[in-house]
N, C-alpha and C positions, 0 to 999 in steps of 0.2 A: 228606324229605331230612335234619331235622334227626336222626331213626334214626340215618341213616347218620351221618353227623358224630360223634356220639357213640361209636360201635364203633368199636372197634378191629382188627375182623376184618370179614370177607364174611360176611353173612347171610343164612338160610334164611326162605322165604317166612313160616313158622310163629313164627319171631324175632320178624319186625316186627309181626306179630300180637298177638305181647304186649306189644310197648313200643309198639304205638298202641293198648293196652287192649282190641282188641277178641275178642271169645269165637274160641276157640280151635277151631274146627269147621271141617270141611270146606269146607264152601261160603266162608267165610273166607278161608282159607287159598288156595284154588284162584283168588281173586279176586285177591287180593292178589299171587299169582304172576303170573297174567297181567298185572297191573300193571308186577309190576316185567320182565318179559319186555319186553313196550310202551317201557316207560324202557331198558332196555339196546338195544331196537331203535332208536332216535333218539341214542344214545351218551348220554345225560343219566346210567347204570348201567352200569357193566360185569357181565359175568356170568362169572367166572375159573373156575367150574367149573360142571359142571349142576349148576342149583340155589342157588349161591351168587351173591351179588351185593353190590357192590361201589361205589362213589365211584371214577370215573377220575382219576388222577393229573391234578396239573396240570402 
């Protein structure tokens, strides 16, 4: 969450991959999505466009 906090825009699964330092690979990246997929299913993420994800307003 603190990612999010810090952007100032909706980020790509591959974004957070680098600003949680980890290698930039597939299986990464895939992981990471369905993460944040998971978080926007429970509303804790929005997801504003495919792919993009977000901090819900408060």
């Amino acid at each position: 969450m603190a990612v999010f906090a810090a952007a100032g825009a909706p980020l790509r699964a591959r974004a957070v991959c680098g600003a949680m330092d980890l290698e930039i690979a597939p299986s990464n990246v895939n992981n990471v999505r369905l993460k944040l997929k998971w978080l926007a299913g429970r509303g804790i993420l929005i997801e504003t466009e495919q792919g993009l994800f977000t901090r819900p307003r408060p």
